[in-house]
N, C-alpha and C positions, 0 to 999 in steps of 0.2 A: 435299224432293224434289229429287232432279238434275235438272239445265238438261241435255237434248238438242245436239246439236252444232248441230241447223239445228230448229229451232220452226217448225212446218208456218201460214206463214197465211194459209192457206186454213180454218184453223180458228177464226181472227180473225172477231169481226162482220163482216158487212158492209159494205161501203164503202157510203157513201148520199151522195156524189158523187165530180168526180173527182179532189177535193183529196185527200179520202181517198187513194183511188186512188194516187195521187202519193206519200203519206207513207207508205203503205204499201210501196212499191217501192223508197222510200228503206230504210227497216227492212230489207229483205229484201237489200240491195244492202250494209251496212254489213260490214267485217272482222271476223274473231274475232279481235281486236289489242286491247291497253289503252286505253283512252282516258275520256275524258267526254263525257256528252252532254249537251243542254239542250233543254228542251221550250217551243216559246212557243204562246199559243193565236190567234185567227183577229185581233185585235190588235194583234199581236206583243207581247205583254206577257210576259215571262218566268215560267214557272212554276214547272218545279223543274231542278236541277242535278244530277246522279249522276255518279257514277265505276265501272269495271266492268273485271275484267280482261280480258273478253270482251265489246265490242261490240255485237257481234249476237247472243251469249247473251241480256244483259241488257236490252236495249232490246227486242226479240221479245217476252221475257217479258209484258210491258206489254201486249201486242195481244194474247193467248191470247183463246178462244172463253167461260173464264170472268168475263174484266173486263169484256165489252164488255154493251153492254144501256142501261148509265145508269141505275139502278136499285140498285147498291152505292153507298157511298163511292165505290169504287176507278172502279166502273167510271162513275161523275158524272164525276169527276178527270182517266181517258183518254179521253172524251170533249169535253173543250176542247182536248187535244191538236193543232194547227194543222200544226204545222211543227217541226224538229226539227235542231238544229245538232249537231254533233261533231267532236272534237279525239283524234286520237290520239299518244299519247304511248310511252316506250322501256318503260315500268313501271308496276306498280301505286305504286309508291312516289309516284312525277310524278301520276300521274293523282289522287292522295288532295290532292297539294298545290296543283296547279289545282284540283281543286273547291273545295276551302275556299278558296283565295285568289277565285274568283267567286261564291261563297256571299256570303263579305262585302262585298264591291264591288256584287254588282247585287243583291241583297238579292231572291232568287223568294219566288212567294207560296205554295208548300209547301214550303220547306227549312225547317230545322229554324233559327233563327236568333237568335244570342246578343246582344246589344247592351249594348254596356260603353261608353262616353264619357270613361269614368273613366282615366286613366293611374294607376299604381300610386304611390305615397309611397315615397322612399329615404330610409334614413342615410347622409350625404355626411360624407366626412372632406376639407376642404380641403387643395390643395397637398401630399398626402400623400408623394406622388414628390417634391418637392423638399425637405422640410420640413428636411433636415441640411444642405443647401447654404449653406456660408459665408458666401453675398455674396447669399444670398436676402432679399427684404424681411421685416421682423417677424414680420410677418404670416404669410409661410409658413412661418417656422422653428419657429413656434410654432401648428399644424393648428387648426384647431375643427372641432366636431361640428356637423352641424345637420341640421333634416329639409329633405325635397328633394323636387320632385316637376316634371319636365322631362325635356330633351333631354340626357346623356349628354357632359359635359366632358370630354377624357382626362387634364385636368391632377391630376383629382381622384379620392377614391377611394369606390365605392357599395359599400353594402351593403345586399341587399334582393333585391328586393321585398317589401314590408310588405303587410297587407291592408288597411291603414288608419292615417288618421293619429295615432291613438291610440297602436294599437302602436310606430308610430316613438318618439314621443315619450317611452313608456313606455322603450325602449331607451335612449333619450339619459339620462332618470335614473335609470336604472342605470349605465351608464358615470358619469358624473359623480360615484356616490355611490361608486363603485370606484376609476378611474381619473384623476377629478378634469380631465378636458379642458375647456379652454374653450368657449363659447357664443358668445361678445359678437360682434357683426357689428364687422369689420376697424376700419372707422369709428372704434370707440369704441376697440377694443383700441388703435391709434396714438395717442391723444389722452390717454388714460387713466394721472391722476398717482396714485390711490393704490388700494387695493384696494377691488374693489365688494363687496356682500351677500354673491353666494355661495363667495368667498373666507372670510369670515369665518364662513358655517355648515358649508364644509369641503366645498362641493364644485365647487370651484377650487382649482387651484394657483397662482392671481396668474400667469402668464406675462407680464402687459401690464405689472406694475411688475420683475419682475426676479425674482419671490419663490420661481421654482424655477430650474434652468441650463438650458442648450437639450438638453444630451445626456441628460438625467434624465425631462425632459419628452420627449423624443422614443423613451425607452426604454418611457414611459405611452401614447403614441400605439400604438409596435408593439405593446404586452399588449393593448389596445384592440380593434388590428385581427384578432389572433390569438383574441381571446375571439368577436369575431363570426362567426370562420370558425369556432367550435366547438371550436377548438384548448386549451379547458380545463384540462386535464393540464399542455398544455409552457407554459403561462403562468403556472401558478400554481409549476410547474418551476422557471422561469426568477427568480420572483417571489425565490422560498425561499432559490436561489443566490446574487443579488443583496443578501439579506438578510446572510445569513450571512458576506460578504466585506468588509460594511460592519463589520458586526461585530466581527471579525476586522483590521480596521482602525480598529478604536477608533471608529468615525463612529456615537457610536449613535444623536446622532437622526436620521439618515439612516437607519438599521436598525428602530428604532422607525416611520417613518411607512411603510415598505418591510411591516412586521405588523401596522400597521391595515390597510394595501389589503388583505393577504390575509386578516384578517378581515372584512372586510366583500365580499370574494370570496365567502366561504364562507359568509355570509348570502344572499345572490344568490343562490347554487346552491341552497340552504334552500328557499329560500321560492317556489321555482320549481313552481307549479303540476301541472307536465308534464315530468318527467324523461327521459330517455333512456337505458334499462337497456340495451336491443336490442343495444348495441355494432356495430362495422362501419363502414366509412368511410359508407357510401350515408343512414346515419340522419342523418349534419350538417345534409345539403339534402331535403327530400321535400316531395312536394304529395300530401295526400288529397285523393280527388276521390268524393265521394258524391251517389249521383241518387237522389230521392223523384220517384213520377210517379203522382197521384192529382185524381178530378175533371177530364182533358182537359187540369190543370196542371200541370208539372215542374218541380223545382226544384234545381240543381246546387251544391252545397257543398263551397266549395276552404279548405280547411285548408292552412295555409301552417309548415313544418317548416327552418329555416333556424339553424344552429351549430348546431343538435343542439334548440334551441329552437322550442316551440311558439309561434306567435307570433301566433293568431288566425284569424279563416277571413273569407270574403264570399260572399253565397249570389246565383247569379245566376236570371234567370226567362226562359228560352227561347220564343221566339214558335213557332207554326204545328205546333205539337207533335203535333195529331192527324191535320192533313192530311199531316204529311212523315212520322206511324207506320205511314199505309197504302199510301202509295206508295213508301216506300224501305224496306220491313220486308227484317227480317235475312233473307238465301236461303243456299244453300249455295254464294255464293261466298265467304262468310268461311273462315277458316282451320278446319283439321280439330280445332282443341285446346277447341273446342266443349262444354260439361258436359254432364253425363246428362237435366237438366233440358231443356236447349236441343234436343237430341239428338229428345226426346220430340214436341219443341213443333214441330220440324220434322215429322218423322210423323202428326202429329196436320193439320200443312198438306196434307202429301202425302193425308191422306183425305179433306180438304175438298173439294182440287183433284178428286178421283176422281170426288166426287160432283155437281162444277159448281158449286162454292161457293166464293169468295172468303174466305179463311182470316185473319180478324182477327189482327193481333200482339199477339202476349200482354204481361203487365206488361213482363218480365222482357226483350224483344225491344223493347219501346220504353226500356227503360230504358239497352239497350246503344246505342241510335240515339243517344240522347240525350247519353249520357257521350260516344259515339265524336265526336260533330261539336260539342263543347264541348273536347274535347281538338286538334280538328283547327284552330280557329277560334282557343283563347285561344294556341297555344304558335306558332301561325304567325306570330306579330311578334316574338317573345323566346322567349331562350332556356329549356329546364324543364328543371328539377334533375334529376338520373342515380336515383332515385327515384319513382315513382306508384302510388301505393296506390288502387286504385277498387276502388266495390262492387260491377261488374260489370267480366267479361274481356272484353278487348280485341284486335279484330283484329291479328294479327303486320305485318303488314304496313304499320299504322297505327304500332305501334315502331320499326320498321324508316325509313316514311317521315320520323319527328319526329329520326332519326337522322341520316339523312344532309341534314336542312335546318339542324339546329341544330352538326352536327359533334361531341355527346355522347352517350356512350355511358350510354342509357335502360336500365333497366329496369323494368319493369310487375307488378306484382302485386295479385291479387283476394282471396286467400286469406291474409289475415297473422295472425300470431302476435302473443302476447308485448305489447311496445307499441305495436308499427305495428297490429295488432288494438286495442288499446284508442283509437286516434289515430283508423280509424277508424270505430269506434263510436260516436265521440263526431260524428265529421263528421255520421252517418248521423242522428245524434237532432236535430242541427241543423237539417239540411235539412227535417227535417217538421216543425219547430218551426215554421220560418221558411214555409214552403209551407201550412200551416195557418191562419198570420197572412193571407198573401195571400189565400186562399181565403174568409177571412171580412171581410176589408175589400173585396173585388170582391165579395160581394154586398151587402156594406153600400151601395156606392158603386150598384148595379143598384136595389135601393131604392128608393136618394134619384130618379136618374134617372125610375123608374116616378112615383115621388107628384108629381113638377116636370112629368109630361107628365099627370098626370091632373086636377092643379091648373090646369092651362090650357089642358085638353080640346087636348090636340093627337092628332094621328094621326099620325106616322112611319111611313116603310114597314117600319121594326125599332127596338129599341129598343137595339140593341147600335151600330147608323150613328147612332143621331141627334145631329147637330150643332147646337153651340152658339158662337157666335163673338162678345165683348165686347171693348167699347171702353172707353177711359179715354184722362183728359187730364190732361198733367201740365204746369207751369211753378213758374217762381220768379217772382212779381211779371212776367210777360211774356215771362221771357228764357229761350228752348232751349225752348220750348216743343216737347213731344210728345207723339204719341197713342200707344197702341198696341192689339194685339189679340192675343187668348187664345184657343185653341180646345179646346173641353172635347168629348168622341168618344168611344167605345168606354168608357164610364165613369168618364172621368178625361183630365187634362189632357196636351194633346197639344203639349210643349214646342216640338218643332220643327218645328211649324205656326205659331208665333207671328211677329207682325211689329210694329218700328216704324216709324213715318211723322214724318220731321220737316216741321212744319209751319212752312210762311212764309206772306209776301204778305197776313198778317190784322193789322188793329189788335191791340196786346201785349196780354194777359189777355181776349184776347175767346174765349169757350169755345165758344160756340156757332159762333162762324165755325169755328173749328177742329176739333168736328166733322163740321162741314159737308165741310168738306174732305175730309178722312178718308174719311171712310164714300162720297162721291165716287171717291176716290181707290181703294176696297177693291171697291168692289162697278161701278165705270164696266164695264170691260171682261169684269166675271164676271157682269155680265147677260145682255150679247151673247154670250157662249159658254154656256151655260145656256140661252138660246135657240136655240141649237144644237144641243144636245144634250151638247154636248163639256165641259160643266164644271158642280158641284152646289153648288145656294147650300144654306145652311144652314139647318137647320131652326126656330131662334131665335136672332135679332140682342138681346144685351144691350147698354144700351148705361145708364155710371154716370153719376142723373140723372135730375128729374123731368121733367115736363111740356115746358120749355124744350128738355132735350135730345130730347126725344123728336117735340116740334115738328119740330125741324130735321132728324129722321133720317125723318120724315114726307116732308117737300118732297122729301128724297132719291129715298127711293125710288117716288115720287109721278115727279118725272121719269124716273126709270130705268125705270118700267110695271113695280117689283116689286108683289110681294103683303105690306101695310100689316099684315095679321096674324102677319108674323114678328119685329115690331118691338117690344119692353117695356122700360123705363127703371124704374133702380132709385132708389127714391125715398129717401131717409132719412127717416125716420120723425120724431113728436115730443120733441123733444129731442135729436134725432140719435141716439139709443141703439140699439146694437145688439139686434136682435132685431124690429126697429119697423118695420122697412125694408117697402115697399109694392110692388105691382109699377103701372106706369102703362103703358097701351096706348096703339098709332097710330092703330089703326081703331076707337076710340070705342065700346070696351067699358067698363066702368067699372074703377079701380082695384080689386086686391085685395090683401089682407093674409094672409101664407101663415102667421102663427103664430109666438108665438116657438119654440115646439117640435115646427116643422110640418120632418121631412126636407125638402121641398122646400128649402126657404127658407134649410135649410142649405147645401147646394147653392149655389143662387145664392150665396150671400154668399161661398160658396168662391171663383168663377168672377169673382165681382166684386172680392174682394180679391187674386186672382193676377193681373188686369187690373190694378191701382193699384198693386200692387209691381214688378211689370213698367214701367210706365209710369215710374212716381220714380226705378228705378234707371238708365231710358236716360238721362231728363232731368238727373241728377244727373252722369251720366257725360258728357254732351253739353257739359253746362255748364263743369265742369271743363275740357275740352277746349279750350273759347272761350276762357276765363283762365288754363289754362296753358300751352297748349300740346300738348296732346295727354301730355304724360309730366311728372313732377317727378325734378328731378336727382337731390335727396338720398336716391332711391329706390332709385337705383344702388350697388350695394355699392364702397366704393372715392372716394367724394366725400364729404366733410364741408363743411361754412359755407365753407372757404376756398377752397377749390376750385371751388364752385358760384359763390360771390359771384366769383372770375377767368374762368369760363365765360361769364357772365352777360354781365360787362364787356365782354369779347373781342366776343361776336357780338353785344351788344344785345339777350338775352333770351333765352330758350327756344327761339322757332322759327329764331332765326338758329342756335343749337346744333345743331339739327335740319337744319340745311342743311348743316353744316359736313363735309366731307371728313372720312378718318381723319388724314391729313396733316396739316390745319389745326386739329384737334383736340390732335393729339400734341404741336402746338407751344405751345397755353397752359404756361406755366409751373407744375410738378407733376403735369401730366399724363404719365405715358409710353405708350408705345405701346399696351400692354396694354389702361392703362386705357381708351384712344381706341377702339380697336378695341368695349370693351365696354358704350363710349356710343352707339357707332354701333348697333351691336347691339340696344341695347334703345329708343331713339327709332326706329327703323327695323323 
């Protein structure tokens, strides 16, 4: 249906105070200018984030006489609507790139919202810009390959983004079984008197004894770099001419290992899974992007298409997928290039709307939400390849904005042929593979949840909120002792909820003081706001740990004036065997045993065992810390025994190294400035 130039509202629900009133005058007060808006409710808690070429088009829309009521979705949703901020901007371009850049930063509770942690895996070519340089150190004259996964050196040369660390690794042995480059981290290549392993199974060229010249080797670096750019043809070009001149100069076992590379090129290309017939520069680099949206789930599948090489995919799972389908469903502010299907689905709105009914988005309208704010969120920090293939079309305006942010000239395709069709077909079988998997392990995981609240007669006010919060203590013989805590929520563990607590001021190996602490230390202040109103304790305290610990988390919350039936300690069973585990209460119920093949029990054991890996690997790392120093030198690429043993000397230890200036660094003997610089860098 068309948006009106001025949306009458007076046709809006009624105001039913004079807040309303107020946001309502605001609405009506805004420009038909680009910009973005944001909704917070009576709170101020952020709810959703839009972009709109029209202001007061789009925002108006929201208040029409059919959302209001609270009795929809739609209209539950504009109904916490409180207050309502806006930004106007020169373009839709601007205004697509501010909403995503606030999408991921304040993270609303209806956007659509993707969450990655992950930084991407590169193939790093060292020192590649300097690697011919005469008076360069060995090391750089002679590059290695390695995988990488970081901040961006510009001494160096990337290739990538991988979808995984798999693939990287899988590329590095290919090169090496082609192009024979080194591996060996610097350290060894300078110290290194005779040829290691994979010298002698042929995938090395020995650089570190002498065993190739630097111009020969630097000629395998460039075929190297030109194979990852997809450059196939002019390498194996290059390969043949090279050959043939050896040749022709009598050099024939020069000309001989010059026709092994290129047979074992042409095994490579063989046995390459995923060819690229398509031809055209734009095949080298491309990303398929395929969305599955079944079940209230979606799940987006990025196929990753780099030298012309397939190179793997990673399937991401977007939050809040059905609250941000009904509040930001497709309108006809998108572009006119719109399919017949879409065309329909808008019509079929337009009769909804006629009759005072709130017009559900269809698959095919969430599926384009989905792909567009998975496009707008991943490509907003890095650059994307001058190719995309998705299974649904995409606003112009969203090409237009990835253009002028990334300075490459995109282009977008829904419709392919040939092998960009078979590339993705293959993404589209992925996604539901992988979205199927999900949909069957979250109910698995709702299950367990149900049998562990009916095993201990709890009542929650949902079973999808109910919180679970475990303790665990970890030490070596007394030293770095710590606790930590796990929150298990929504079905499944909630990482970055977790917390640890280094514990002092207790006798060394006493456990029980050290809960004491703890669970002090976690629940002091979150009683008093709980009692407030302002903060939600949890619906089951675990804590790893019979009777004794369960004592002491008694006295806890005995002082704090909580309630003793949210406390159970997990007991180890006879013999310690898993499956035997008990549960033990505060408030003098009696123990029970949930079964060796009771869901419940599985469960816990889950929640209990992410608690104690959690806990050993702070204390492990704490530990560390206390006897080394926070960092170990030889870790730094660039220092060997000799170097560390004159570092060591010079400041008296590790944390005098750590103190030390880049100046006072650079002045040990074999240090130069570089490397000072890259010691600061990583103790710091």
């Amino acid at each position: 249906m068309n948006e009106s130039e001025n949306l009458p509202l007076e046709d809006a629900s009624p105001p039913v105070d004079a807040a309303r009133q107020r946001l309502l005058d605001d609405v009506s007060a805004l420009p038909s200018l680009p910009g973005v808006y944001r909704y917070f409710d009576a709170q101020g808690t952020l709810l959703y984030v839009g972009k709109a070429r029209s202001l007061k088009k789009r925002v108006s829309s929201y208040f029409q006489k059919q959302h209001g009521g609270g009795q929809t979705r739609v209209g539950h949703m504009v109904s916490k609507i409180a207050r309502l901020e806006t930004t106007v901007v020169r373009s839709e371009a601007e205004a697509l790139l501010l909403e995503n850049n606030l999408i991921k930063t304040l993270n609303p509770k209806f956007n659509i919202l993707f969450r990655d942690d992950k930084s991407y895996p590169y193939l790093k070519i060292t020192g590649a810009h300097t690697a011919e340089g005469a008076n360069a150190p060995a090391a750089l004259q002679y590059p290695r390959i390695a995988y990488y996964r970081g901040a961006v050196d510009k001494r160096h040369r990337y290739f990538g983004p991988y979808p995984s660390a798999w693939a990287v690794k899988e590329t590095i042995q290919l090169l090496q079984k082609v192009f024979r480059l080194r591996t060996c981290e610097d350290t060894v290549f300078n110290h290194r008197t005779r040829p290691c392993l994979l010298y002698q199974i042929k995938r090395c060229s020995g650089p570190c004894v002498k065993e190739i010249a630097q111009p020969d080797y630097a000629h395998d670096v460039g075929n190297a770099e030109r194979f990852l750019l997809g450059e196939v043809e002019e390498v194996m070009g290059a390969l043949q001419a090279r050959m043939l001149a050896h040749a022709e100069a009598l050099e024939f076992e020069k000309a001989a290992e010059i026709r092994n590379q290129l047979a074992a090129l042409s095994r490579v290309l063989h046995q390459q899974s995923v060819e690229n017939n398509a031809g055209g520069a734009f095949d080298k680099d491309a990303d398929v992007i395929a969305v599955v949206v079944e079940g209230g789930r979606a799940c987006v599948n990025l196929a990753m298409v780099r030298g012309g090489r397939h190179l793997g995919d990673r399937p991401y799972f977007p939050v809040h997928v059905e609250e941000a389908a009904v509040l930001g469903k497709v309108t006809d502010e998108r572009e006119a290039d719109a399919t017949t299907d879409a065309a329909a689905e808008s019509t079929e709105s337009a009769v909804s709307a006629e009759r005072g009914e709130p017009a559900e988005p269809s698959e095919a309208q969430v599926q384009i939400q989905v792909l567009e704010a998975f496009i707008g969120q991943h490509y907003l920090d890095g650059a994307p390849p001058p190719l995309l293939i998705t299974s649904q079309p995409i606003a112009k305006s969203l090409v237009e904005a990835l253009r002028e942010a990334s300075g490459v000239r995109i282009v977008a395709q829904h419709q392919p042929r040939e092998q960009r069709r078979q590339w993705l077909e293959m993404a589209l079988k992925n996604a539901r593979i992988k979205l199927a998997q999900l949909l069957a392990e979250e109910g698995s995981q709702r299950s367990r949840t149900r049998s562990l609240v009916d095993a201990l007669d709890l009542a929650p006010d949902s079973l999808d909120s109910f919180r679970i919060e475990c303790f665990d203590i970890s030490h070596t013989a007394g030293e770095a002792t710590q606790a930590s805590c796990v929150v298990f929520e929504q079905h499944k563990m909630q990482s970055a909820q977790y917390r640890r607590y280094n514990i002092a001021g207790i006798t060394p190996g006493d456990d029980y003081a050290a809960m004491r602490q703890v669970l002090t230390r976690r629940y002091g202040k979150l009683a008093e706001a709980a009692g407030k109103g302002t903060a939600r304790l949890p619906d089951l305290v675990l804590v790893d740990g019979g009777r004794g610990q369960v004592s002491m988390a008694r006295e806890v919350f005995g002082e704090l004036g909580l309630d003793l039936g949210l406390i159970a300690g997990v007991e180890k069973g006879e013999g310690r065997k898993v499956g035997l585990e008990e549960l033990v209460f505060a408030d003098g119920r009696p123990k029970i045993g949930l079964g060796r093949d009771s869901s419940a029990l599985m469960l816990v054991a889950q929640i209990r065992d992410e608690a104690h890996r959690f806990a050993i690997t702070g204390m492990r790392a704490r530990r560390a810390s206390v006897r080394t120093g926070s960092s170990k030198l030889e870790d730094i690429a660039g220092i060997g025994p000799r170097k560390r043993a004159k570092l060591l000397q010079r400041f008296g230890g590790v944390r005098g190294v750590a103190n030390a200036s880049v100046d006072d660094l650079a002045g040990v003997e074999g240090v130069s400035r570089e490397l000072a610089e890259e010691i600061y860098r990583v103790l710091h």
